[in-house]
N, C-alpha and C positions, 0 to 999 in steps of 0.2 A: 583172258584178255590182258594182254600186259600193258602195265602204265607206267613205265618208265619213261619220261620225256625231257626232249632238249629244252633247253632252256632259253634261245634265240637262233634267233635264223643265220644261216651262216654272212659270216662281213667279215673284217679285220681283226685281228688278232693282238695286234700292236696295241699295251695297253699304256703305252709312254705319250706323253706329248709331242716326241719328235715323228715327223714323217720315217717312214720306213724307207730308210735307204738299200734294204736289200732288195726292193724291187727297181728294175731296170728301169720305169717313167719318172719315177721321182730321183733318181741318181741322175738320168741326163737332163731334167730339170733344175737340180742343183748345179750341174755344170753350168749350165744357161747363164744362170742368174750370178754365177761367179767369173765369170767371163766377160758379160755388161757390166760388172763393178770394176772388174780390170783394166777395160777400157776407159772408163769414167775416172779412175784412178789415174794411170796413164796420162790421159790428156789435163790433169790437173796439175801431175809431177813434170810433165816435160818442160828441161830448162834448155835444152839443143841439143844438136845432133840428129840422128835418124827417128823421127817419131815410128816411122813402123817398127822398129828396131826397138826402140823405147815400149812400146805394146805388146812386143813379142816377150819380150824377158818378162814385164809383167802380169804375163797371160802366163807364161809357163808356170812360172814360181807359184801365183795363187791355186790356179788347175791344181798344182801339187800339192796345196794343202788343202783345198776342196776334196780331192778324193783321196788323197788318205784319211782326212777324215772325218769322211764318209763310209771309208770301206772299214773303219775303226769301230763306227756306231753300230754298222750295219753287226759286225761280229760282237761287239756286245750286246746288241739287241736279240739277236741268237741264242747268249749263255744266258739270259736273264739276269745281266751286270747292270742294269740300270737299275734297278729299283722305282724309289718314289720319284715326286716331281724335282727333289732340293739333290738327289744323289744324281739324277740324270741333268740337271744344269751344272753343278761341281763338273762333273765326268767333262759334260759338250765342252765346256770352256776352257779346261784344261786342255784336251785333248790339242784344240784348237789351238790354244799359244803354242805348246814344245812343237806342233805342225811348222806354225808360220817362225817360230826361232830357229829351228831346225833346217827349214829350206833357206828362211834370210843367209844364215850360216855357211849353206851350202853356195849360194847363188855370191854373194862376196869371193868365197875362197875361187870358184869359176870365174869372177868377175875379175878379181888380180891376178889372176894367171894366163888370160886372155886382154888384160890390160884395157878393159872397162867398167864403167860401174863406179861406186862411192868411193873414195882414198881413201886410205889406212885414217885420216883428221874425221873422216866423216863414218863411221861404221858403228861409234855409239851413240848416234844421230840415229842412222839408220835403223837401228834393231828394234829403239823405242818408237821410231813413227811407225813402224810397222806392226809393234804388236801392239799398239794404239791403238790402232787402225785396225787390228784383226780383233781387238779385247769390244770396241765399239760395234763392229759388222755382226758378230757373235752375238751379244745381246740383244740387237734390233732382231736378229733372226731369231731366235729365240723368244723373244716378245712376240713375236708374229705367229711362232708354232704356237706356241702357248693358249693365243688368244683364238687363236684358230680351231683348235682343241676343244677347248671350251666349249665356244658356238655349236662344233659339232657334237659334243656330249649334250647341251643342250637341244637340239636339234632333235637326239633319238631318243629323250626322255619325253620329249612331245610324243613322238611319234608312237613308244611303247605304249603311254598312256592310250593315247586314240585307238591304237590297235586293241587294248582290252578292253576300249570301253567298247568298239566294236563287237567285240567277241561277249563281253559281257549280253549285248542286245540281239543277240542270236540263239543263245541257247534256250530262255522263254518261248521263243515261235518255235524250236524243234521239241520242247517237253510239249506245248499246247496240243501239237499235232500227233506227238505219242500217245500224250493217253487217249485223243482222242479215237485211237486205234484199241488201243486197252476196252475203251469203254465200251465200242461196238461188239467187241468178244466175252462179255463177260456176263451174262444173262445165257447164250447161246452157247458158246464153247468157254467155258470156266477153265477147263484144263492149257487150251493153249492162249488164254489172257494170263492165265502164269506164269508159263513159259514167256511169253511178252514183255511182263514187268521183270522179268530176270533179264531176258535182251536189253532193257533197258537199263537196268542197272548197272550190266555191264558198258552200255554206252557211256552210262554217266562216271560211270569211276572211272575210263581211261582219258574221258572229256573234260570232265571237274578237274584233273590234276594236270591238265598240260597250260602251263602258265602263260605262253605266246606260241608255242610251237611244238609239234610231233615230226614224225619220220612219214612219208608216206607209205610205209610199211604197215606203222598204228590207224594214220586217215584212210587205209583201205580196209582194215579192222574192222573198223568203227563204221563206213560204209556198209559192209557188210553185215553185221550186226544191223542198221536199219532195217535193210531190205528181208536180213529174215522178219523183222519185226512185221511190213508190208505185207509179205507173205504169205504168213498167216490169215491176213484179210483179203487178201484179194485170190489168193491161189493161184490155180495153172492161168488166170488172167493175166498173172505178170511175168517174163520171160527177159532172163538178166543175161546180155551176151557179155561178158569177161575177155577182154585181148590184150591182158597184163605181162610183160617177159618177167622171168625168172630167174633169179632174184629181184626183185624189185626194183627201178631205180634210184640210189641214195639221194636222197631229196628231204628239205626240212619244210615246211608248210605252214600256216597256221591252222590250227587246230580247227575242224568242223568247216573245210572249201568243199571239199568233193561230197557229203553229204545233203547237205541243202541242196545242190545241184540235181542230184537222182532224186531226191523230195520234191523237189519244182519238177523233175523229168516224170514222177508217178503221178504227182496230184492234176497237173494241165495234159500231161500225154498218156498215160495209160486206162487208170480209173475212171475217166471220161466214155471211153468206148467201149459198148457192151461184152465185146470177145476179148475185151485188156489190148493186148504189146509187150513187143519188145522194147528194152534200151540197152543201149550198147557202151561200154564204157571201154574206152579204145587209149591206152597207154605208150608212148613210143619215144626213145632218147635219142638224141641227137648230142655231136658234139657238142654246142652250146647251151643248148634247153631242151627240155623235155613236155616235151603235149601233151595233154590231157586231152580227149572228146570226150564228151558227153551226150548221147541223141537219143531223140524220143520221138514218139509217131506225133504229125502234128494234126489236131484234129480239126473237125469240119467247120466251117467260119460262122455256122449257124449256132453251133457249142460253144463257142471260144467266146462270146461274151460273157457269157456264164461263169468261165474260170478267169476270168481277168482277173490279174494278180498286181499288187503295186508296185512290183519288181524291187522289193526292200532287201530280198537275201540277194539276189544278183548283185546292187547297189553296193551294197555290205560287201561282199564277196571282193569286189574287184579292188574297193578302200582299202582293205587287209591287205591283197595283194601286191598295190599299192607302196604301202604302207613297209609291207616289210621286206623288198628287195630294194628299194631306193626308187621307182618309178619304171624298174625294170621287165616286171611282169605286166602280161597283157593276157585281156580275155575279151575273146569275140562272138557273137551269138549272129547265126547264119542260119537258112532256113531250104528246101527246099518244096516239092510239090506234097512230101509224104514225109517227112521229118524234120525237126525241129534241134540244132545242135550248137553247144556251148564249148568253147575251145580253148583252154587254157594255155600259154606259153610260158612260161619258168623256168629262169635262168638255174643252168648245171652248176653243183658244188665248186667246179673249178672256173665258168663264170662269173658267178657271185662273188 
């Protein structure tokens, strides 16, 4: 049983305070909002002549240092040039003024050859309102990343916590319910109550060490290993139908979803009925997410008081789920005349 495991669910990469400018929604976001300054700008500087004209040049000129940069961070964000918090505000702020000197520079030398724009009296007026004004917008913006940052690191340190304590309160209901399988074997067949507590140890060594998360590679593992655990006690009663493809789908999870699930499918749908069932655990990817089913026979409504359960591992289940793709995962529990089926959806690595 291998217990190598991830160490968080997959999210963002970006370990810098700034937004990631190599993705396409926050690059034309950054335009956005340098375009509204432009304007704001614009109608404060106009002293006569064409105000469109007036908002056009300085729409261009900012646009210009907006995305270079941007397309500057974005490539050092790439080589891992940023470092800590104090070398990625050096860098932003820098970058930023020789941007806005650079085009001011540029946009004068256009401006006197085309015969508008500030006179030769006004050009070291010009150069300091503007990188004023670009030294001030920089920092507001940076303020904002920053603080922004923040909240969301605070945000996932909630969330990790909750996620383990979750996971902390699941694994006493799945040992309670092992040995209680141990125990029924172990008077009557001693040899395969051995073989049991070795099943189970290997459940616990790949379960114990996964800190927030496995591969669903390990979580089918680890499934597996239950069910032989079941097995053992219930025999040809219990019939495991598998429609997994091959190789698996890459997928990060929290640790211990799909077992409780076949644990609730054996303890209310199989064991209940004296000839057992089947359950069928049905796997299938899609470009955006990947489904899990999960179904079991549902049994006679005259029994079904008897297993009422307080539905604390589904509860639990969906919290994690929850919890650790951003509110992106969903799980549905559907029923019909002869089965009983729980359905997971779960955003794909390129998804997420």
């Amino acid at each position: 049983m291998p217990d190598n495991t991830e160490k968080s669910i997959p999210g963002s990469e970006n370990t810098t305070y700034l937004p990631n400018f190599c993705d396409g929604e926050a690059f034309l976001r950054l335009l956005l909002v340098v375009e509204l300054i432009a304007i704001v700008f614009a109608l404060v500087s106009f002293s006569g002549g064409s105000l469109f004209v007036h908002i056009a040049l300085i729409s261009v000129a900012m646009l210009w240092v907006g995305m270079i940069t941007a397309a500057l961070l974005c490539l050092f964000m790439r080589r891992g040039w940023l470092g800590d918090h104090l070398r990625t505000t050096i860098i932003a702020i820098t970058i930023t003024l020789l941007m806005t000197l650079l085009v001011s520079f540029g946009s004068l030398s256009i401006g006197e050859v085309l015969r508008f724009g500030p006179t030769a009296q006004d050009v070291g007026y010009t150069l300091i309102r503007n990188l004023s004004v670009a030294a001030i917008l920089i920092g507001l913006a940076l303020r904002y990343f920053y603080l922004h940052y923040e909240s969301e690191l605070h945000l996932q340190i909630q969330a990790q916590a909750r996620l383990q304590a979750l996971q902390a309160r699941i694994r006493p209901h799945f040992l309670f319910n092992s040995m209680n399988t141990i125990a029924s074997l172990t008077h009557d067949q001693p040899d395969l109550a051995e073989q049991a507590i070795e099943n189970l140890s290997d459940l616990f060594r790949a379960s114990l060490a996964a800190e927030s998360s496995i591969s669903l590679k390990q979580e089918l593992e680890l499934t597996r290993s239950y069910i032989d655990l079941e097995a053992l006690r219930l025999g040809d009663r219990l019939e495991v139908i598998w429609k997994v493809p091959t190789p698996e789908p890459k997928l990060s999870l929290p640790a211990l979803t799909l077992q409780p699930l076949v644990e609730n499918a054996i303890y209310h749908g199989v064991e209940p009925l004296p000839g057992g069932g089947s359950i069928e655990i049905d796997i299938h990817e899609s470009d955006a997410a990947i489904e899990i089913l999960i179904s079991n026979p549902l049994i006679p409504v005259e029994q079904a008081g008897r297993r009422q359960g307080n539905r604390m591992a589904l509860e639990n289940i969906q919290e994690r789920l929850t919890l650790a793709f951003s509110g992106l995962a969903a799980m549905e529990l559907s029923e019909t005349e002869t089965r009983y089926t729980v359905k997971l959806n779960i955003p794909s690595v390129e998804a997420a």
